[in-house]
py3Dmol code that shows the C-alpha trace and the ligand (Angstrom):
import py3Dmol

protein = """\
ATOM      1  CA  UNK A   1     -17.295 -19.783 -23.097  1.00  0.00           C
ATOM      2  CA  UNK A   2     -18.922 -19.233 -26.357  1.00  0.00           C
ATOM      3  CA  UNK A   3     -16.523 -19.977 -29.034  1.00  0.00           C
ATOM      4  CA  UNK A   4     -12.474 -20.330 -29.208  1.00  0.00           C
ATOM      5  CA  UNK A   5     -10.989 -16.605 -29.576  1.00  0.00           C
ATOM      6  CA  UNK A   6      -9.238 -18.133 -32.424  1.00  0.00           C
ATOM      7  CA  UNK A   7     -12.324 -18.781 -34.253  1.00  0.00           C
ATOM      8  CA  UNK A   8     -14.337 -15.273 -33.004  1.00  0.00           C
ATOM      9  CA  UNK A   9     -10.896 -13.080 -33.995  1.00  0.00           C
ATOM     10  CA  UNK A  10      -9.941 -15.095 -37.493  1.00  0.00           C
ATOM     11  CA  UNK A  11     -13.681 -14.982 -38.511  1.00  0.00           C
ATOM     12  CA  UNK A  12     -13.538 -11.575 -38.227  1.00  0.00           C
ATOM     13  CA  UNK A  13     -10.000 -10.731 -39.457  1.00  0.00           C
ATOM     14  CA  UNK A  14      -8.445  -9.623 -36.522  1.00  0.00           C
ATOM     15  CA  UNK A  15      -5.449 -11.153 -34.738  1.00  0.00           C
ATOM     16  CA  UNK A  16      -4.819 -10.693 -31.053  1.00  0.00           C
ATOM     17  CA  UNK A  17      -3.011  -7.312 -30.615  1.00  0.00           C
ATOM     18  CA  UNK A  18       0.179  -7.975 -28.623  1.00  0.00           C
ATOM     19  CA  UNK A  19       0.595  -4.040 -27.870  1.00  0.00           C
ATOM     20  CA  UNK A  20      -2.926  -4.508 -25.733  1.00  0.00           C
ATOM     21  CA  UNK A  21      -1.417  -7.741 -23.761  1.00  0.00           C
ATOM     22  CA  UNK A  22      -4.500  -9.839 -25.293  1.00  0.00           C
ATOM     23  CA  UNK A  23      -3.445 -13.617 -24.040  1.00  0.00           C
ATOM     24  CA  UNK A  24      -7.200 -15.154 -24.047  1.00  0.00           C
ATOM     25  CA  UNK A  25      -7.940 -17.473 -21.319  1.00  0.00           C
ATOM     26  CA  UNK A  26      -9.185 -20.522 -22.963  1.00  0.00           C
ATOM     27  CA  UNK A  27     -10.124 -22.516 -20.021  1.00  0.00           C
ATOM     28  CA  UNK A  28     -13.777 -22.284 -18.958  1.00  0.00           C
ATOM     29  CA  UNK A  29     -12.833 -24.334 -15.755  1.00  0.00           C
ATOM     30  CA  UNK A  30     -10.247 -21.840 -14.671  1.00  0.00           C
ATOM     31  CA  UNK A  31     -12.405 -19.117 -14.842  1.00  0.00           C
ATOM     32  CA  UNK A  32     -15.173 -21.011 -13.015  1.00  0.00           C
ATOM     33  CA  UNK A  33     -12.691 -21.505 -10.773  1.00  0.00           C
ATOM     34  CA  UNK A  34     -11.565 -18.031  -9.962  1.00  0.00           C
ATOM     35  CA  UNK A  35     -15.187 -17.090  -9.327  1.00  0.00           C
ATOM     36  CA  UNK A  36     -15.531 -19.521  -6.768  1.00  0.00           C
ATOM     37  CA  UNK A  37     -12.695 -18.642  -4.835  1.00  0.00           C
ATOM     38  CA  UNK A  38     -13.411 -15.076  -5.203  1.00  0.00           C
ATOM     39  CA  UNK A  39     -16.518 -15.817  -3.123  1.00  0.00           C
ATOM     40  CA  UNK A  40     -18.547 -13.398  -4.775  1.00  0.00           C
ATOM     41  CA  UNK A  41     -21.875 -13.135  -4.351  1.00  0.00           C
ATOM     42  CA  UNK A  42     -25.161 -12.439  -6.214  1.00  0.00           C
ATOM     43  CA  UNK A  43     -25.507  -9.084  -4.961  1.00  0.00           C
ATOM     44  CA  UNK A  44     -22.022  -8.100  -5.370  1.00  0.00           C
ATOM     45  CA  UNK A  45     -21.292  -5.164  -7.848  1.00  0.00           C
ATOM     46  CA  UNK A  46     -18.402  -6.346 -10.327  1.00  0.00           C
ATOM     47  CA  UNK A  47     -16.113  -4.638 -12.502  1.00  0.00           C
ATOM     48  CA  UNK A  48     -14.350  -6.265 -14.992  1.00  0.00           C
ATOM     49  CA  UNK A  49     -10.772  -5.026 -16.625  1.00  0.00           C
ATOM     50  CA  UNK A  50     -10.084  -5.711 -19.738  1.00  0.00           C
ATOM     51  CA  UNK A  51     -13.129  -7.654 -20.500  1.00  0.00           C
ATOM     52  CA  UNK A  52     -12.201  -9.529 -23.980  1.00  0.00           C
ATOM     53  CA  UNK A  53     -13.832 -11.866 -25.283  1.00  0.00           C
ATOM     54  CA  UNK A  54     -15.849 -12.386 -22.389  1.00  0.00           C
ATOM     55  CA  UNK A  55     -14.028 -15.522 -20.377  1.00  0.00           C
ATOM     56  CA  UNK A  56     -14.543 -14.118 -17.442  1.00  0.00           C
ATOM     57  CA  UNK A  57     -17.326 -11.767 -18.159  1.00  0.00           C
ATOM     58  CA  UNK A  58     -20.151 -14.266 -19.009  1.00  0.00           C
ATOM     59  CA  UNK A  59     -19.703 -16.449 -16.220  1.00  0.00           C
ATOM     60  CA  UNK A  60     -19.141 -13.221 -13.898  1.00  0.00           C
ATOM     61  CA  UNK A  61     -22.680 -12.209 -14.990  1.00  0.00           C
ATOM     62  CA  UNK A  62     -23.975 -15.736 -13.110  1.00  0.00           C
ATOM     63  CA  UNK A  63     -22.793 -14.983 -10.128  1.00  0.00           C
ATOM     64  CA  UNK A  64     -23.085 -11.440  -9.493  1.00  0.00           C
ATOM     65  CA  UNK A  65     -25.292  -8.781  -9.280  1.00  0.00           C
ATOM     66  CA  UNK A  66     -24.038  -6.308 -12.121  1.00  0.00           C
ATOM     67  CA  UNK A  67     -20.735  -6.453 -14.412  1.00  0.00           C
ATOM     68  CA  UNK A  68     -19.087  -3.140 -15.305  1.00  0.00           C
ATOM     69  CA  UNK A  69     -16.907  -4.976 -18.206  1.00  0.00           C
ATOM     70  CA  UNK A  70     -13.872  -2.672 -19.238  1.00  0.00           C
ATOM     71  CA  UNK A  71     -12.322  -3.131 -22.530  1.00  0.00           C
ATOM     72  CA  UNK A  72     -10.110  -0.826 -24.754  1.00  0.00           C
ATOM     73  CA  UNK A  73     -10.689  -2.978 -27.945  1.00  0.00           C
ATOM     74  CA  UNK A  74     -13.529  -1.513 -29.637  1.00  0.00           C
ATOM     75  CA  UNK A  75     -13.255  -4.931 -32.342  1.00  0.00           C
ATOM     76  CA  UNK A  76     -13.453  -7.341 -28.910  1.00  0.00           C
ATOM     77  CA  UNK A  77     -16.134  -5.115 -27.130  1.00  0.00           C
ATOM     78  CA  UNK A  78     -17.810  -5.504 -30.390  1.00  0.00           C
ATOM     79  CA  UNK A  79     -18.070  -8.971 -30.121  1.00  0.00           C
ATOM     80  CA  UNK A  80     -18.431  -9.145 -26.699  1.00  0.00           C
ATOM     81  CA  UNK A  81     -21.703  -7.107 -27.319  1.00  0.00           C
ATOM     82  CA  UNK A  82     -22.637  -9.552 -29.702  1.00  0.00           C
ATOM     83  CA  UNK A  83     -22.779 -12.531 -27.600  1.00  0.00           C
ATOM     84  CA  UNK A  84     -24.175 -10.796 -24.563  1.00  0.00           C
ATOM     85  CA  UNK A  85     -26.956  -9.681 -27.066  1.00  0.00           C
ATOM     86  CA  UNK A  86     -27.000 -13.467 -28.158  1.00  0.00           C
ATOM     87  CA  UNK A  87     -27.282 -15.092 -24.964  1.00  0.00           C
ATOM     88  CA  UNK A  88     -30.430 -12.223 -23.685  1.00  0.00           C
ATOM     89  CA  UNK A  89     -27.382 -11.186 -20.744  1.00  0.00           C
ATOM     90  CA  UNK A  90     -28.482  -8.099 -19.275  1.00  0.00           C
ATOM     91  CA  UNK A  91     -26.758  -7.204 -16.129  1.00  0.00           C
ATOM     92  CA  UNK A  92     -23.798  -6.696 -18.122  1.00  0.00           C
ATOM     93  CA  UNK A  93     -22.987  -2.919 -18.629  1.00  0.00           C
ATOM     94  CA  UNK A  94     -20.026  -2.934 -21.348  1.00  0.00           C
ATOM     95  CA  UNK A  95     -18.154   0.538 -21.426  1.00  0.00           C
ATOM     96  CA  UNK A  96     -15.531   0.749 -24.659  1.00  0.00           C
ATOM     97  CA  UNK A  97     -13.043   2.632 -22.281  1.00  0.00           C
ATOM     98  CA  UNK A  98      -9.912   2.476 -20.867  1.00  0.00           C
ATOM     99  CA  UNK A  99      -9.591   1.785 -17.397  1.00  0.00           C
ATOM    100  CA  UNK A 100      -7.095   4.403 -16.620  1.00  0.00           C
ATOM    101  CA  UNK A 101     -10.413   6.792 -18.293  1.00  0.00           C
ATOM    102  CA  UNK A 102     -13.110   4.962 -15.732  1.00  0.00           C
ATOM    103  CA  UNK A 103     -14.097   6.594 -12.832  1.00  0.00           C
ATOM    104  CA  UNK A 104     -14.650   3.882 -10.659  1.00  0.00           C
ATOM    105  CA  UNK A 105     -16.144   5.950  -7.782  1.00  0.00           C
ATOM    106  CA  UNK A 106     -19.009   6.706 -10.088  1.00  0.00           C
ATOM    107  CA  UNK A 107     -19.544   3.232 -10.968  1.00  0.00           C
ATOM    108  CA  UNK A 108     -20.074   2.666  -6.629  1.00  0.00           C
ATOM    109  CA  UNK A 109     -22.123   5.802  -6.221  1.00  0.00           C
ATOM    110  CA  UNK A 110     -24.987   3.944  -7.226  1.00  0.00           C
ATOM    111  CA  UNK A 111     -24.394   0.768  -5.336  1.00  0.00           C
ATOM    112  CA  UNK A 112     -24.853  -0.420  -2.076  1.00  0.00           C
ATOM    113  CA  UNK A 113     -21.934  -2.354  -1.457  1.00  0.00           C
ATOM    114  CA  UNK A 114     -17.986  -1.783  -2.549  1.00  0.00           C
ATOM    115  CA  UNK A 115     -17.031  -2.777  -5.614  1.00  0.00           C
ATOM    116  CA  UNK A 116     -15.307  -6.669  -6.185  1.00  0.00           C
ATOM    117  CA  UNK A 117     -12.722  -6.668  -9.075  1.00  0.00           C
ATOM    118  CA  UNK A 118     -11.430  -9.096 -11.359  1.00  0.00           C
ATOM    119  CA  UNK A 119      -9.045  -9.203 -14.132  1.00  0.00           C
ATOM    120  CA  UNK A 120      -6.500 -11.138 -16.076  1.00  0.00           C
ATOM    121  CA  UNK A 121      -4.230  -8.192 -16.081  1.00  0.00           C
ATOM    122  CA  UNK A 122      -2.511  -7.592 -19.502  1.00  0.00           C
ATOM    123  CA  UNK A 123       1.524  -7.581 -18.586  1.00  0.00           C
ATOM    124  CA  UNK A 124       1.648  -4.004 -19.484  1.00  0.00           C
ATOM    125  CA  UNK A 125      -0.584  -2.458 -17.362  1.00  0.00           C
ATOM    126  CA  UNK A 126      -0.885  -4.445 -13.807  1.00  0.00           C
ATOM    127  CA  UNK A 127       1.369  -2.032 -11.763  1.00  0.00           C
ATOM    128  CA  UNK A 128      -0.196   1.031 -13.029  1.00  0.00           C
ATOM    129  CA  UNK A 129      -4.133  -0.790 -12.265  1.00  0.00           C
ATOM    130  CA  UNK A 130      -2.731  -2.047  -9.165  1.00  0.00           C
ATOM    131  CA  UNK A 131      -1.657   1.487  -7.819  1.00  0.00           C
ATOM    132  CA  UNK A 132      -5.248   3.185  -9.801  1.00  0.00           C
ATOM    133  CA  UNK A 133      -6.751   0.884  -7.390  1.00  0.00           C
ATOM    134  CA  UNK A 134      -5.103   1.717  -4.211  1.00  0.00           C
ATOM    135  CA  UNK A 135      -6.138   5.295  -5.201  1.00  0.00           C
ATOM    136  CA  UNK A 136     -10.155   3.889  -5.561  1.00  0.00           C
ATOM    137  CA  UNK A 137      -9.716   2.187  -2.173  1.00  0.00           C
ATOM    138  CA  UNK A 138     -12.330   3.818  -0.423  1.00  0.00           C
ATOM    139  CA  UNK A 139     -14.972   1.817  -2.852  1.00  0.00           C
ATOM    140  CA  UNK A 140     -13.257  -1.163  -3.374  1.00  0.00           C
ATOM    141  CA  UNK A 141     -13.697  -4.241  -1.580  1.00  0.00           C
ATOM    142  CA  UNK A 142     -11.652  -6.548  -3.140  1.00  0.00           C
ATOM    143  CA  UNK A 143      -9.537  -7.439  -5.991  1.00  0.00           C
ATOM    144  CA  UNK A 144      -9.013 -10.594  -7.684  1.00  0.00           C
ATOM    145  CA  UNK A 145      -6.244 -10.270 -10.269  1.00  0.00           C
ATOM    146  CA  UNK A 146      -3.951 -12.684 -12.543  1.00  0.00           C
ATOM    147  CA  UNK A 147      -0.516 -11.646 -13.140  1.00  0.00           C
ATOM    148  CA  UNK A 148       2.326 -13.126 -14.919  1.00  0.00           C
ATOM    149  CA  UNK A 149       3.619 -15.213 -11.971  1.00  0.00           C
ATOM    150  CA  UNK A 150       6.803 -13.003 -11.439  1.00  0.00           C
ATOM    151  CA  UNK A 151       5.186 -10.001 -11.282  1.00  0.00           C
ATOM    152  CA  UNK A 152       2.497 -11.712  -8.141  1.00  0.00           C
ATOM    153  CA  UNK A 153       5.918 -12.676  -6.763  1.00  0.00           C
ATOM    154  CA  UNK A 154       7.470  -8.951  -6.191  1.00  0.00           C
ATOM    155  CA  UNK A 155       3.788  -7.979  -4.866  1.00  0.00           C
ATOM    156  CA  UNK A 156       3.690 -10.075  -1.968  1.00  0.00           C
ATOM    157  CA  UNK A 157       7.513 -10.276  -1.407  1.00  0.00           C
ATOM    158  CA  UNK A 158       8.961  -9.105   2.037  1.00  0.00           C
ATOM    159  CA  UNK A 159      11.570  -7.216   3.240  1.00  0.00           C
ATOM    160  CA  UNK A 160      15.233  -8.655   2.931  1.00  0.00           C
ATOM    161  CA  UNK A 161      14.094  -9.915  -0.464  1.00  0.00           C
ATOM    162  CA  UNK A 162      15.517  -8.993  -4.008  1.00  0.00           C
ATOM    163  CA  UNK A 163      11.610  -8.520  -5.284  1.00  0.00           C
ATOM    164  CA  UNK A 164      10.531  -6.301  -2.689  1.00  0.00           C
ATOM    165  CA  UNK A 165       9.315  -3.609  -4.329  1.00  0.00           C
ATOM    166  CA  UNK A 166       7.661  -0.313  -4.350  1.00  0.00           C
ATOM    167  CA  UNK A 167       4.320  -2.094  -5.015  1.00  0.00           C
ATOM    168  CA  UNK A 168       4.565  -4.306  -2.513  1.00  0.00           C
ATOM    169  CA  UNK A 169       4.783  -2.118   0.383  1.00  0.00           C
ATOM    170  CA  UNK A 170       1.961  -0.254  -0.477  1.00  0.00           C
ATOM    171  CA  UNK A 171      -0.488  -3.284  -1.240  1.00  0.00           C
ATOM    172  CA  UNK A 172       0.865  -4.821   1.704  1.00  0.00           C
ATOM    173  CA  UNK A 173      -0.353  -1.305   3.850  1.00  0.00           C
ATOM    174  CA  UNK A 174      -3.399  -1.217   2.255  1.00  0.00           C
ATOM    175  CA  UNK A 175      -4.417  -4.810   1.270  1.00  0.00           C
ATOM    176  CA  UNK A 176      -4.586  -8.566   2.413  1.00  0.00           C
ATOM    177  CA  UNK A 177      -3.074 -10.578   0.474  1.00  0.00           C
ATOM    178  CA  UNK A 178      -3.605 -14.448  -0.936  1.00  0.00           C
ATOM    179  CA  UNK A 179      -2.448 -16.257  -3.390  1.00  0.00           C
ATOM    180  CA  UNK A 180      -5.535 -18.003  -4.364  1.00  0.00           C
ATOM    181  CA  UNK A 181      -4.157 -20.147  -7.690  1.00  0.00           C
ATOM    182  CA  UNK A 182      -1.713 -21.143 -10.265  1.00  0.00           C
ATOM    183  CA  UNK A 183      -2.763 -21.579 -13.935  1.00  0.00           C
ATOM    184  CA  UNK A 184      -0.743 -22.698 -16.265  1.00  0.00           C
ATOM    185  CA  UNK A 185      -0.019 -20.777 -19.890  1.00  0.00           C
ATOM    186  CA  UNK A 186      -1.041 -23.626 -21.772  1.00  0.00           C
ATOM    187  CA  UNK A 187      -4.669 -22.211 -20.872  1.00  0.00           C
ATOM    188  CA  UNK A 188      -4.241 -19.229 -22.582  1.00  0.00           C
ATOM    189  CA  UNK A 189      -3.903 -18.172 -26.481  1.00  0.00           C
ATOM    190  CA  UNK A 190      -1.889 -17.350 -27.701  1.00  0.00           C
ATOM    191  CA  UNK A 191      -0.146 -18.849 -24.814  1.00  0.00           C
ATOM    192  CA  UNK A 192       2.545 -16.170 -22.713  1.00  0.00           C
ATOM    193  CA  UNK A 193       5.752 -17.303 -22.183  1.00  0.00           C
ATOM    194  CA  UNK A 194       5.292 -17.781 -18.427  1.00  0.00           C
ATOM    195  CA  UNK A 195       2.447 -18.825 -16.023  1.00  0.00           C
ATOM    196  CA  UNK A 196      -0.245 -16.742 -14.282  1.00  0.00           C
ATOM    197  CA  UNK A 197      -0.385 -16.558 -10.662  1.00  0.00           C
ATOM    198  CA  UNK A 198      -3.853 -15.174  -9.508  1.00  0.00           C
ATOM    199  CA  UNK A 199      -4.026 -12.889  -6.033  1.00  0.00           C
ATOM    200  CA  UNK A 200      -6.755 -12.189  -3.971  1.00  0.00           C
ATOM    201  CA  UNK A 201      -6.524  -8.622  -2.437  1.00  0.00           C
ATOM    202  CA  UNK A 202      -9.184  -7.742   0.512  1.00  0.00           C
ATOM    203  CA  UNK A 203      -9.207  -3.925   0.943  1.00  0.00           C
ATOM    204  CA  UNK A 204      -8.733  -2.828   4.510  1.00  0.00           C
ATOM    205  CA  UNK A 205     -11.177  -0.526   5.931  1.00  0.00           C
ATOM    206  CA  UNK A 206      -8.713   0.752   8.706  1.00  0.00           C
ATOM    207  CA  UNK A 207      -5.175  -0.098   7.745  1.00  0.00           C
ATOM    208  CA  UNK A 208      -2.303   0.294  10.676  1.00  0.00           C
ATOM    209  CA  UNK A 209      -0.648   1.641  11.498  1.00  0.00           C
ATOM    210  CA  UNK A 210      -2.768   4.648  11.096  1.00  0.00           C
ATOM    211  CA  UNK A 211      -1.333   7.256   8.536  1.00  0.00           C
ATOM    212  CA  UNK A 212      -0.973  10.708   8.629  1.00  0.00           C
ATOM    213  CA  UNK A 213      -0.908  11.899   5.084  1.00  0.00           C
ATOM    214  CA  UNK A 214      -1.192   9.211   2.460  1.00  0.00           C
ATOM    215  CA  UNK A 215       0.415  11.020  -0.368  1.00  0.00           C
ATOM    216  CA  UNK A 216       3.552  11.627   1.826  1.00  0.00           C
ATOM    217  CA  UNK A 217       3.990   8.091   2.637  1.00  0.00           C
ATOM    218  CA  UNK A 218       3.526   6.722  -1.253  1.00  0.00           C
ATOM    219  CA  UNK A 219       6.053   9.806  -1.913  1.00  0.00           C
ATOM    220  CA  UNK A 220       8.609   8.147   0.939  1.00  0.00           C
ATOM    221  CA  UNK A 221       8.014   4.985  -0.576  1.00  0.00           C
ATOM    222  CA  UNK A 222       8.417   5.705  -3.869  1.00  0.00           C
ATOM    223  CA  UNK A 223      11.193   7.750  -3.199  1.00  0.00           C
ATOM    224  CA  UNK A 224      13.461   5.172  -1.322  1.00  0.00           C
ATOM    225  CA  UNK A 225      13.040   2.347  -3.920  1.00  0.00           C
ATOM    226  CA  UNK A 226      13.617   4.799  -6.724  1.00  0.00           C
ATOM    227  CA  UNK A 227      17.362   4.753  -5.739  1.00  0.00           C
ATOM    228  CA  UNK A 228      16.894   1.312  -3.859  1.00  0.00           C
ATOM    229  CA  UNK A 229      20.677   0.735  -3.620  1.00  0.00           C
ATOM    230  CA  UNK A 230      21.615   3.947  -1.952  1.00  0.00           C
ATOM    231  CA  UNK A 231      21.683   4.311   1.714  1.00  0.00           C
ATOM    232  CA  UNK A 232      17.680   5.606   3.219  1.00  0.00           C
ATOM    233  CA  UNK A 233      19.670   8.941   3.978  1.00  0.00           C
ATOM    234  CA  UNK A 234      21.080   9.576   0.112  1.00  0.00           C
ATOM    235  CA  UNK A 235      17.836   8.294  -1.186  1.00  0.00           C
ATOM    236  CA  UNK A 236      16.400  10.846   0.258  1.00  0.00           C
ATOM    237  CA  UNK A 237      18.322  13.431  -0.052  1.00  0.00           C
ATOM    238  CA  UNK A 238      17.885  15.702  -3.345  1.00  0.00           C
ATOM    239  CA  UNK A 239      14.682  14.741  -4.120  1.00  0.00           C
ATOM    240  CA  UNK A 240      11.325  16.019  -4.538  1.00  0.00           C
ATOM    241  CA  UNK A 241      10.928  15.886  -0.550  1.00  0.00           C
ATOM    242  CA  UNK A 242      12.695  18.704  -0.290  1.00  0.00           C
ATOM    243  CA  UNK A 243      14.576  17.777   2.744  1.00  0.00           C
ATOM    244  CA  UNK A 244      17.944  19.181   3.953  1.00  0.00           C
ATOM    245  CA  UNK A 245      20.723  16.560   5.419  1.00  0.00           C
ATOM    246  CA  UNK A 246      20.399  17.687   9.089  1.00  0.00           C
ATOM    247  CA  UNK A 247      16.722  17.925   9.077  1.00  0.00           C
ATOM    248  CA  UNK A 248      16.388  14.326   7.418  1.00  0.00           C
ATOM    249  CA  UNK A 249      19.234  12.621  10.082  1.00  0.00           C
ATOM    250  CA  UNK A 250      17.057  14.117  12.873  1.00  0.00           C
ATOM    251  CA  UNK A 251      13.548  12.198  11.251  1.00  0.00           C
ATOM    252  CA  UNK A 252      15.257   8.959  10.884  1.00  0.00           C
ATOM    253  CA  UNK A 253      16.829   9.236  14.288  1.00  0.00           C
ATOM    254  CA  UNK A 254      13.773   9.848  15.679  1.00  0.00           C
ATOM    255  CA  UNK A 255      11.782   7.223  14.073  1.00  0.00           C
ATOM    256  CA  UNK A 256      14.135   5.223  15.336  1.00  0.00           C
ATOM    257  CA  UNK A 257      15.406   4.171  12.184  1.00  0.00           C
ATOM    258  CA  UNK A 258      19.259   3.749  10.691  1.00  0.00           C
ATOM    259  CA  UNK A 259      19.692   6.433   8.024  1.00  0.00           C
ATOM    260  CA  UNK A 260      22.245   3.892   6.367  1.00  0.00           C
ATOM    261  CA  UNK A 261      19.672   1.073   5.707  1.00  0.00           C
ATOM    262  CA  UNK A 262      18.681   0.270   2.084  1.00  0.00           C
ATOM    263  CA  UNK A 263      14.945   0.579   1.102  1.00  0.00           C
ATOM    264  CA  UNK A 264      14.789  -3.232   0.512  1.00  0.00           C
ATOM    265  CA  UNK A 265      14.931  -4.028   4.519  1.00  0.00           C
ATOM    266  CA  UNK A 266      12.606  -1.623   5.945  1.00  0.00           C
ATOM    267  CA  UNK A 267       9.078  -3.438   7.046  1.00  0.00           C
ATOM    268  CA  UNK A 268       6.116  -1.599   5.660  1.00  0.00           C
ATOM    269  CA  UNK A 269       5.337  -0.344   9.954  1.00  0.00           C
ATOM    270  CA  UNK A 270       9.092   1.332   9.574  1.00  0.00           C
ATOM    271  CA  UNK A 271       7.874   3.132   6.051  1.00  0.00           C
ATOM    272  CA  UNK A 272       5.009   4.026   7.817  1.00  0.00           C
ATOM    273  CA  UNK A 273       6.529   5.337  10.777  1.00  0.00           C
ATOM    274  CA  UNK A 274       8.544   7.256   8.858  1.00  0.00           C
ATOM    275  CA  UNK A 275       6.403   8.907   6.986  1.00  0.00           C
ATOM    276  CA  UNK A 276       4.457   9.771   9.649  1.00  0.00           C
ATOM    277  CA  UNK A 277       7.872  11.605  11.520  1.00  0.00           C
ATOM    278  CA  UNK A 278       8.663  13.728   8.557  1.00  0.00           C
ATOM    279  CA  UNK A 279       4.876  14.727   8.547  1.00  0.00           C
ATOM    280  CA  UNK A 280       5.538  15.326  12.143  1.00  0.00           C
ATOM    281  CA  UNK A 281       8.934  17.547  11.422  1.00  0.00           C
ATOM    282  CA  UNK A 282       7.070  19.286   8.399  1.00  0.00           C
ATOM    283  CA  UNK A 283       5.741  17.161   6.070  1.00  0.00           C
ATOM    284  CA  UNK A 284       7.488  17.789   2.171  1.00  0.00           C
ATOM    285  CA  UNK A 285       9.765  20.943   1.552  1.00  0.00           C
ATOM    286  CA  UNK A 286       9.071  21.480   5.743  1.00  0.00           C
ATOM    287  CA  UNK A 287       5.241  22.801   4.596  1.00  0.00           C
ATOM    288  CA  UNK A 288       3.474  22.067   7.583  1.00  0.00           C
ATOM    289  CA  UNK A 289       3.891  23.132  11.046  1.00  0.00           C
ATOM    290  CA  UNK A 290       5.227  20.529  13.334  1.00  0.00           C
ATOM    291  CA  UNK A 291       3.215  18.358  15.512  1.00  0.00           C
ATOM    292  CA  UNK A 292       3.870  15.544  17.712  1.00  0.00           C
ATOM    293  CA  UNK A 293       4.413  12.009  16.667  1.00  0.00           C
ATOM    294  CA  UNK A 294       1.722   9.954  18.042  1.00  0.00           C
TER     295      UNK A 294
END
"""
ligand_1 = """\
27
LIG
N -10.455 -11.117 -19.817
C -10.078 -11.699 -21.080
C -9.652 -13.139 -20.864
O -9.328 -13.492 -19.717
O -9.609 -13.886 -21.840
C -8.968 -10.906 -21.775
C -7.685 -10.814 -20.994
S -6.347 -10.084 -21.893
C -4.973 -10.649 -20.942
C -6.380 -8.382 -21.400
C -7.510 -7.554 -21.987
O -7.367 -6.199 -21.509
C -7.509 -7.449 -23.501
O -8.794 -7.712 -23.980
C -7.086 -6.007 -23.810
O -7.622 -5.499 -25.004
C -7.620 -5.289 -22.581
N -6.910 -4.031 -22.255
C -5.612 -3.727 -22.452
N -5.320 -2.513 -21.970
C -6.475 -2.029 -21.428
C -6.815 -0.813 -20.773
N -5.905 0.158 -20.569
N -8.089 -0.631 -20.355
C -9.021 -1.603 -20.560
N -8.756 -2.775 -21.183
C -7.497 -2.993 -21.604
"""
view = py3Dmol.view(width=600, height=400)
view.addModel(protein, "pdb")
view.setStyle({"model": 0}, {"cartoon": {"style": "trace"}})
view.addModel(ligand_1, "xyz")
view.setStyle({"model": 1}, {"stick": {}})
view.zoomTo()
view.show()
């Protein structure tokens, strides 16, 4: 790390903007750390959200190939630029950008390998990235992301469990999951209230079971946890599915699932199988013609 934030931001006249979740890691070891159990390589493609002061950034430019650093803060990109420019680091590509605004299939176009991620997530954002990158999954390769530690909780929670969430039946579908480390929030600044859990996500190349139509099943999902103490059945009903009572007893009867169940107990293979029967009976609003269930 080059110098404290406090001394980069109060040299400068800026404070850290609370609104942006800026809560600097301060701890070079931590960082090193990450990297290391990231297992990233030198001819791994990076990109970096929410770059900062560059905590992560500069030491992500040792190990890898290229960093893509993303960061909203035109005042910390500034800086950021600064040092890079300082230390002669050119592999780092800094865009001024939101992440939400960067296409991250561009970014792998020109690569030859899927992209690795890292991030210490600002509170205000992680579900929304983590869902952004389930929609970039065909070029991702992994994530590794901090999180305030209850948020990492509800993503890898299971069924039966108060914290199962939306989220995590959909990472859990599409991703791997380890927890790969605890740090404290005494090694940030200005220092969060709680401590940061960091999660390793590997992005399956063939997750099963196999899905019919994607959008239907993050519809389903999102759908039953919407109204996650209702019965599956009244969930479901009057929603943008567009599903009639007797149509939507015959699905769950035939996915062999009870229509008076609660979101919070179904396993992600049950959400997937059945999505995959209403595709079968029509899909949303009965739009497609039916086919069998495999
Ligand atoms: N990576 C740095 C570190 O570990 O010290 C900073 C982490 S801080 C928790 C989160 C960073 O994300 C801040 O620099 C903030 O300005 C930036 N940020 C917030 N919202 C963003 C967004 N939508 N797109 C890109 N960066 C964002």
């Amino acid at each position: 790390m080059h110098f404290p934030p406090w001394k980069l931001l109060t040299a400068r006249h800026l404070r850290p903007r609370k609104a942006l979740g800026q809560n600097f890691l301060i701890d070079p070891s931590t960082a090193e750390m990450i990297i290391r159990k990231s297992g990233v390589s030198r001819n791994a493609p990076v990109v970096e959200i929410g770059a900062g002061l560059g905590a992560l950034t500069l030491p992500l430019a040792d190990a890898a190939k290229v960093v893509y650093a993303i960061e909203k803060d035109g005042a910390l990109a500034g800086i950021l630029e600064y040092e890079l420019n300082r230390q002669g680091i050119r592999n780092v590509v800094l865009k001024r950008q939101d992440i939400f605004e960067t296409d991250l299939a561009a970014i792998a176009a020109g690569q030859e390998r899927r992209l690795r991620i890292f991030g210490n997530l600002p509170y205000y954002i992680s579900s929304q990235v983590l869902i952004y990158l389930i929609g970039a999954r065909e070029v991702v390769e992994q994530a590794d992301l901090m999180f305030q530690k209850e948020v990492a909780r509800r993503l890898i929670a299971g069924p039966g469990t108060k914290s199962y969430s939306r989220l995590s039946v959909m990472l859990q579908y599409y991703t791997e999951i380890r927890r790969t480390a605890t740090v404290g929030a005494h090694l940030f600044w200005p220092s969060p209230k709680v401590d940061s859990e960091v999660l390793q996500f590997h992005f399956k190349t063939a997750p099963s079971p196999v899905l019919r139509d994607h959008a239907l099943f993050a519809a389903v999902v999102k759908t039953a946890f919407g109204r996650r103490r209702k019965t599956l059945l009244n969930a479901m009903l009057s929603t943008e599915l567009g599903i009639g009572r007797e149509e939507l007893i015959n699905i769950f009867r035939a996915a062999g699932i009870d229509p008076r169940r609660r979101a919070e107990s179904l396993t992600v293979e049950a959400f997937v199988r059945l999505a995959n029967t209403i595709d079968a009976y029509g899909g949303k609003n009965g739009s497609k013609p039916p086919a069998p269930v495999r």
